[in-house]
ROTOR-945297 format. One record per residue (C-alpha): residue in three letters; chain; x, y, z. Coordinates in pm, 1 decimal. Example, Ala and Ser with C-alpha at 12.3 -4.5 7.8 and 13.67 -1.06 7.14 Angstrom:
2
(site Ala, A, (1230.0, -450.0, 780.0))
(site Ser, A, (1367.0, -106.0, 714.0))
//
This chain:
234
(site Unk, A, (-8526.0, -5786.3, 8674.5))
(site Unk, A, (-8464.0, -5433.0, 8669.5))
(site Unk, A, (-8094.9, -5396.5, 8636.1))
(site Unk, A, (-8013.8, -5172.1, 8325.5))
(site Unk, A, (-7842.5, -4835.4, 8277.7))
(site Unk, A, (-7748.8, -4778.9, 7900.1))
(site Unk, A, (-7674.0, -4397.6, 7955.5))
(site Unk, A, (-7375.9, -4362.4, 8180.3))
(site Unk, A, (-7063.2, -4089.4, 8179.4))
(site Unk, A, (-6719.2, -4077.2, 8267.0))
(site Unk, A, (-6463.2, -3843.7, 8318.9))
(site Unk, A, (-6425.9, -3894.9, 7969.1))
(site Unk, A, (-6648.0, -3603.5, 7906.7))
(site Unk, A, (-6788.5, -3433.0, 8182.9))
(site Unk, A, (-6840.5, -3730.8, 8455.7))
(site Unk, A, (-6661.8, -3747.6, 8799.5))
(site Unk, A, (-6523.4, -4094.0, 8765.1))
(site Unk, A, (-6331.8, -4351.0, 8543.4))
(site Unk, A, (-6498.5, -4612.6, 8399.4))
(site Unk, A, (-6421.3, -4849.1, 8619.8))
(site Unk, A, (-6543.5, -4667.8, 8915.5))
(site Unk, A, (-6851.6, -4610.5, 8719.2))
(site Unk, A, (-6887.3, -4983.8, 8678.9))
(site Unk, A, (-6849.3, -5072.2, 9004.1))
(site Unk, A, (-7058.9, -4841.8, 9171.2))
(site Unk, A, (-7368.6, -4950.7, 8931.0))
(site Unk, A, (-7259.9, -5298.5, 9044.0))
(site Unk, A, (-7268.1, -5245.9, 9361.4))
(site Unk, A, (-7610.1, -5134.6, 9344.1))
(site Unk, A, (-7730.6, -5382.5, 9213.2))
(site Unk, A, (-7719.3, -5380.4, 8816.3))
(site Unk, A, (-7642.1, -5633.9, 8540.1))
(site Unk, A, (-7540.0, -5423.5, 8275.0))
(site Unk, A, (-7455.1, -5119.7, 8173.7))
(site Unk, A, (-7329.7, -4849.9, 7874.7))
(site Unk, A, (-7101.2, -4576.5, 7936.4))
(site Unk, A, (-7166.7, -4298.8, 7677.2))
(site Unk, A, (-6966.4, -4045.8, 7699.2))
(site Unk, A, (-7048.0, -3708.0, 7501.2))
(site Unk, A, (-6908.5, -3709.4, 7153.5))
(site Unk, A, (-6905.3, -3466.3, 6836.6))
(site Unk, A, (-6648.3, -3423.1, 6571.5))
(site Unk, A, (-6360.9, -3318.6, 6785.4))
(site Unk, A, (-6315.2, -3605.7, 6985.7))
(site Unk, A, (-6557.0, -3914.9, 6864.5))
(site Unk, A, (-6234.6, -4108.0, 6760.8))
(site Unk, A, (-6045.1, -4051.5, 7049.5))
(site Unk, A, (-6366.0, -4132.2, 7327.3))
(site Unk, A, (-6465.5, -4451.3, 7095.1))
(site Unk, A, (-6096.0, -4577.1, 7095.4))
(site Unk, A, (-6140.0, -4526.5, 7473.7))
(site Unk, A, (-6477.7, -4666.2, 7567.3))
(site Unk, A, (-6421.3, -4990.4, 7378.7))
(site Unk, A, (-6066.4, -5025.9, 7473.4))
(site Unk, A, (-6176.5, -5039.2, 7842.8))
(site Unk, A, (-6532.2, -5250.2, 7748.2))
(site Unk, A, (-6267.6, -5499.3, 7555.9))
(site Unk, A, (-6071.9, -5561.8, 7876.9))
(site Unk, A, (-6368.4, -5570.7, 8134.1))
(site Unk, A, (-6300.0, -5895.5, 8286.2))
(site Unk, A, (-6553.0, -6181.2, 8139.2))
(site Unk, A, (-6658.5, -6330.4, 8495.8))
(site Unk, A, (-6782.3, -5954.7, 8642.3))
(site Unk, A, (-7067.9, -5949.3, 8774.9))
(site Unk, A, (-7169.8, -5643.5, 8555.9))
(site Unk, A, (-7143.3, -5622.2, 8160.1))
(site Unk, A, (-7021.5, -5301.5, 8019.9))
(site Unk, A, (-7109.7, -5172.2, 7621.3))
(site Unk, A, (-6921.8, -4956.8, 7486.1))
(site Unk, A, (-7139.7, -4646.7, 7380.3))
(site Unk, A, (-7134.1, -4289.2, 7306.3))
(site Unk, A, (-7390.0, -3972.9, 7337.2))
(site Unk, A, (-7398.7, -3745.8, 6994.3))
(site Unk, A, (-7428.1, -3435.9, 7170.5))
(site Unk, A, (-7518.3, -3071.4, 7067.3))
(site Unk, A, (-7468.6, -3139.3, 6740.0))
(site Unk, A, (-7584.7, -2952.3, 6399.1))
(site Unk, A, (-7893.7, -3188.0, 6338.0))
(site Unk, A, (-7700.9, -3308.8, 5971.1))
(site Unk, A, (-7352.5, -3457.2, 6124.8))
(site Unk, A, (-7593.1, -3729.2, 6340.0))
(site Unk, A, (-7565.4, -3934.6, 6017.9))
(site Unk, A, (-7214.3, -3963.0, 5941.5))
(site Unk, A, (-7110.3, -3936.7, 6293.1))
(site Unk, A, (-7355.9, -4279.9, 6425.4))
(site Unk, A, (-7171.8, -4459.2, 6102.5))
(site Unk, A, (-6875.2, -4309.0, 6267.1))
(site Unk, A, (-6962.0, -4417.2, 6548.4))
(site Unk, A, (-7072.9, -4826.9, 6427.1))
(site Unk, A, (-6707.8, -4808.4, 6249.3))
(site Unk, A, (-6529.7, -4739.9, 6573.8))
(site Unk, A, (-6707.1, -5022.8, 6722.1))
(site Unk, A, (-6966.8, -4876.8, 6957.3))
(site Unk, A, (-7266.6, -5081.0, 7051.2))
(site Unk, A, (-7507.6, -4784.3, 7182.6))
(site Unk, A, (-7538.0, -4502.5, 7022.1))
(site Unk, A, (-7752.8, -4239.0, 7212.8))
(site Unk, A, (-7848.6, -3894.3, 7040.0))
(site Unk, A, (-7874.0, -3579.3, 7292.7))
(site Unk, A, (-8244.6, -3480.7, 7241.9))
(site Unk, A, (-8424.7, -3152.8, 7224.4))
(site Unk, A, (-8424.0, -3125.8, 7669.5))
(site Unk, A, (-8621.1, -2848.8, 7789.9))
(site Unk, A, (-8297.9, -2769.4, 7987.3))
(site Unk, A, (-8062.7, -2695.8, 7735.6))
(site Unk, A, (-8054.7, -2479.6, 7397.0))
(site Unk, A, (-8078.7, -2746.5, 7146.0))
(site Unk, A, (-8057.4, -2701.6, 6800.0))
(site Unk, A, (-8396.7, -2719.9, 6598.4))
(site Unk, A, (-8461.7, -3041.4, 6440.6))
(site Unk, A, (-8208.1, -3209.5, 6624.7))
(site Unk, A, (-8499.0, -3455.6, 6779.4))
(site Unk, A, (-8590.2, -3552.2, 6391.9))
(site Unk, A, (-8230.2, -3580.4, 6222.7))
(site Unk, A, (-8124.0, -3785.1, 6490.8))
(site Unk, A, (-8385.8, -4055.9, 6465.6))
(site Unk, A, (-8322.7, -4053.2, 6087.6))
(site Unk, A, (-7954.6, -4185.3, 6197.4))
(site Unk, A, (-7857.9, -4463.7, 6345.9))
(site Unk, A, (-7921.7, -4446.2, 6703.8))
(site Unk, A, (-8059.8, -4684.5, 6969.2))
(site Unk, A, (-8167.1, -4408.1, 7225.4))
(site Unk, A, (-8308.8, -4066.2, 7154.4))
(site Unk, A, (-8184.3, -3935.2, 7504.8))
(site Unk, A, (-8412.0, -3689.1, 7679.7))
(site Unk, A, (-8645.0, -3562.5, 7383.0))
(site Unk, A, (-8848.7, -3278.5, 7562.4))
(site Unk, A, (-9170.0, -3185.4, 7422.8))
(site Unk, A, (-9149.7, -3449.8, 7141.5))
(site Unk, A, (-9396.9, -3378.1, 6851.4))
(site Unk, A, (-9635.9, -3652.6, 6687.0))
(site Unk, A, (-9439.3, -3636.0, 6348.8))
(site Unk, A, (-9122.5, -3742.9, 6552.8))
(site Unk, A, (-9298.2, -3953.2, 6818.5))
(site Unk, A, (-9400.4, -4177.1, 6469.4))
(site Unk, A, (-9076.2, -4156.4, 6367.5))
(site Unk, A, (-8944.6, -4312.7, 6643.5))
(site Unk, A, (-9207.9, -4594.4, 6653.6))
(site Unk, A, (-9137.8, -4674.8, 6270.5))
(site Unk, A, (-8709.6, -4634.0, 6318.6))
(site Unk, A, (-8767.0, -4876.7, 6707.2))
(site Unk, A, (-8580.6, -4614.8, 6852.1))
(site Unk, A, (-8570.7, -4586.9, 7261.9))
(site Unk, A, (-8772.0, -4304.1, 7373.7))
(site Unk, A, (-8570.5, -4187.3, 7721.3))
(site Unk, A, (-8756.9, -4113.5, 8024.9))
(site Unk, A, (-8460.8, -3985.8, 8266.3))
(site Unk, A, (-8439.9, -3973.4, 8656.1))
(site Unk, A, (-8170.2, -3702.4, 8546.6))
(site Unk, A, (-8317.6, -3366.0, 8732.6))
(site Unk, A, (-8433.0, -3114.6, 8500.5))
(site Unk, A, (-8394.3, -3346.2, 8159.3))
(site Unk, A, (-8667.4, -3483.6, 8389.5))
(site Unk, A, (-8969.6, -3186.7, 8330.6))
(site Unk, A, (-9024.5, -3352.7, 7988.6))
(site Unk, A, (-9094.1, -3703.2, 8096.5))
(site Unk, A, (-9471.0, -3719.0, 8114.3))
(site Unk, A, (-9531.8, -3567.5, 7770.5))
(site Unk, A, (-9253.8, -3813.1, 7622.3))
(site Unk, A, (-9452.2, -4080.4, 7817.3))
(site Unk, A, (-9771.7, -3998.2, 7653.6))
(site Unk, A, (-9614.6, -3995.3, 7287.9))
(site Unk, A, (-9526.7, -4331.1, 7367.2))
(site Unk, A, (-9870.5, -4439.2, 7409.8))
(site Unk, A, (-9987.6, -4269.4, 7177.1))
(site Unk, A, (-9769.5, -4411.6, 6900.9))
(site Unk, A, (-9641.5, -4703.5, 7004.9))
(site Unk, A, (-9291.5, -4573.5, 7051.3))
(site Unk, A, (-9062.8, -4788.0, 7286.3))
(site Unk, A, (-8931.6, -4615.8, 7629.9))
(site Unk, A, (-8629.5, -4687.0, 7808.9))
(site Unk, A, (-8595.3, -4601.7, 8177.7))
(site Unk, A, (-8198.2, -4415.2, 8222.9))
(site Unk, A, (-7980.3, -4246.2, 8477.6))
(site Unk, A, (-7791.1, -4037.2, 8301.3))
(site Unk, A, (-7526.9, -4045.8, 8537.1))
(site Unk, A, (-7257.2, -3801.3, 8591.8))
(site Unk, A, (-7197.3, -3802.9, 8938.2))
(site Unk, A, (-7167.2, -4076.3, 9262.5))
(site Unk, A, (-7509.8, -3902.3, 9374.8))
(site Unk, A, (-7676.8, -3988.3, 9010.3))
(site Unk, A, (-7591.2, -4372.1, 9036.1))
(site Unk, A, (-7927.6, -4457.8, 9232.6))
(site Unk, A, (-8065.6, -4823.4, 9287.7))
(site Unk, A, (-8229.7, -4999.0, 9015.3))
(site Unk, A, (-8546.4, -4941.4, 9244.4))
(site Unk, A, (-8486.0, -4584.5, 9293.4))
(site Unk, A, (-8505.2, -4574.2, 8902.4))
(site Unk, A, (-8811.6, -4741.0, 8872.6))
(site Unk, A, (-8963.7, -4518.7, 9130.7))
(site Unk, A, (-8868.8, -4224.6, 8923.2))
(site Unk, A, (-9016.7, -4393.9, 8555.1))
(site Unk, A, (-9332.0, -4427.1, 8827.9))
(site Unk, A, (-9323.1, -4103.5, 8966.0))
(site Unk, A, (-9337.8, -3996.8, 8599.0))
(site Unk, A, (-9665.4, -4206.8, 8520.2))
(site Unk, A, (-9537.1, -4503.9, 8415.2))
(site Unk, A, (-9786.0, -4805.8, 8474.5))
(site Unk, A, (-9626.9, -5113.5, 8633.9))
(site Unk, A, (-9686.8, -5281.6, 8324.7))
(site Unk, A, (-9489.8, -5023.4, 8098.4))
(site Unk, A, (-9248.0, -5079.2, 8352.7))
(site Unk, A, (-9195.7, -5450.1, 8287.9))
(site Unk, A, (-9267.1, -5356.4, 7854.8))
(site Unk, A, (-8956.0, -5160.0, 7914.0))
(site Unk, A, (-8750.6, -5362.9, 8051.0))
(site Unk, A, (-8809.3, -5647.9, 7798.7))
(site Unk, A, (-8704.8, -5446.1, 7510.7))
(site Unk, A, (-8432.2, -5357.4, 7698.9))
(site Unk, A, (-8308.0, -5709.8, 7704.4))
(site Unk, A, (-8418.9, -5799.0, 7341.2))
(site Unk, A, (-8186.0, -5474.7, 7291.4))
(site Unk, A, (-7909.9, -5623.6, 7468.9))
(site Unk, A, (-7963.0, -5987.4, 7362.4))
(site Unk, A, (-7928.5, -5819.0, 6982.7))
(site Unk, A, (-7631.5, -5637.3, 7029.8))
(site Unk, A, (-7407.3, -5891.8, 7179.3))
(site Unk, A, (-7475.9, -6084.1, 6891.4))
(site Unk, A, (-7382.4, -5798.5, 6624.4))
(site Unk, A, (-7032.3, -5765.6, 6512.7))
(site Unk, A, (-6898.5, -5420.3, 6692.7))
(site Unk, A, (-6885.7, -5187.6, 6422.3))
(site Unk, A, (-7122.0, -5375.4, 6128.6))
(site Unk, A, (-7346.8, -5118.3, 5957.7))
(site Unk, A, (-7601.8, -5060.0, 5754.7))
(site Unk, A, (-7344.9, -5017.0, 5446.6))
(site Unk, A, (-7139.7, -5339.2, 5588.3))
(site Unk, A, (-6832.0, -5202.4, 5737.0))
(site Unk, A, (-6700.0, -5386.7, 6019.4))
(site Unk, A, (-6500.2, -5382.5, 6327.6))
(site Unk, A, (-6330.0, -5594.1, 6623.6))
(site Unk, A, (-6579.1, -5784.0, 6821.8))
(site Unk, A, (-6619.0, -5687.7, 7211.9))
(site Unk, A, (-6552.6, -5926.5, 7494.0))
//
């Protein structure tokens, strides 16, 4: 049952591997589906998109492991997470994650809030989320991620306790950048666990997580809010 990554990267940003070798590791692990999200901002969003769903496209039907095409807005000045996820939708990507306000980084202020304004599926590592933005996400249905990722990591009981406190949706994620990062679907759990997650938030999780997936193989790649459209992905 618990067999999703939707926050994987590739060598096209700062990963080791190709996609493919990303796929097949996570397969070989065990999982059912995955995203690859590769960092994106203004000076190469067209170029990663074209990429990502280019190689999702041609991901043979019969695999054992299903592949979105997604992207992670990353470091970006809080206003371009707007026209960059409609960028984003245009290009055809399926999961859009937004880089959140991590403990571990400098982040830019408000970057937590402008991105859950936008279209995004995943706010990706949120840090010390505050109750204003913990509603937000609750009212938007955006993915609140707890991370196995080390150091992204520190954050993940207070974003836990958000949750519950709002309503908010989690989403257990790798983060993967390396061989070492691609742990079991087990290990993951453990570390969603190991961050005070209840076994039943656990299974909560991994329901939306399918609803999630069930919905976006159904939309169009690239259909928006305003209507525009793109190719569909196989």
């Amino acid at each position: 049952m618990y067999d999703y990554n939707l926050h994987a990267h590739t060598f096209l940003s700062d990963g080791d591997l190709l996609p493919s070798e990303v796929a097949v590791r996570y397969q070989d692990k065990g999982y059912k589906a995955i995203a690859i999200t590769d960092h994106a901002d203004y000076s190469n969003i067209k170029q990663a998109a074209k990429a990502i769903v280019e190689f999702c496209r041609r991901w043979p039907k019969n695999s054992q492991i299903r592949v979105l095409p997604g992207i992670e807005l990353t470091h970006l000045p809080p206003e371009q997470f707007k026209p960059l996820a409609r960028l984003a939708r245009k290009e055809g990507i399926k999961i859009i994650i937004a880089h959140g306000e991590t403990p571990l980084e400098p982040v830019a202020k408000d970057t937590n809030h402008l991105a859950l304004m936008a279209d995004i599926d995943i706010l990706a590592h949120p840090g010390l989320i505050s109750d204003e933005d913990a509603k937000l996400a609750k009212q938007r249905g955006v993915f609140l991620e707890v991370t196995s990722r080390r150091g992204h990591n520190q954050a993940n009981a207070h974003v836990i306790k958000q949750a519950r406190k709002y309503g908010a949706k989690l989403i257990l994620n790798n983060d993967s950048h390396t061989p070492e990062d691609i742990i079991s679907p087990e290990a993951l759990v453990k570390a969603g666990m190991d961050s005070g997650l209840s076994q039943d938030e656990i299974d909560e999780i991994y329901e939306n997580v399918k609803k999630l997936l069930t919905k976006k193989a159904c939309r169009p790649a690239g259909r928006t809010a305003e209507g525009s459209q793109g190719g569909k992905i196989r």
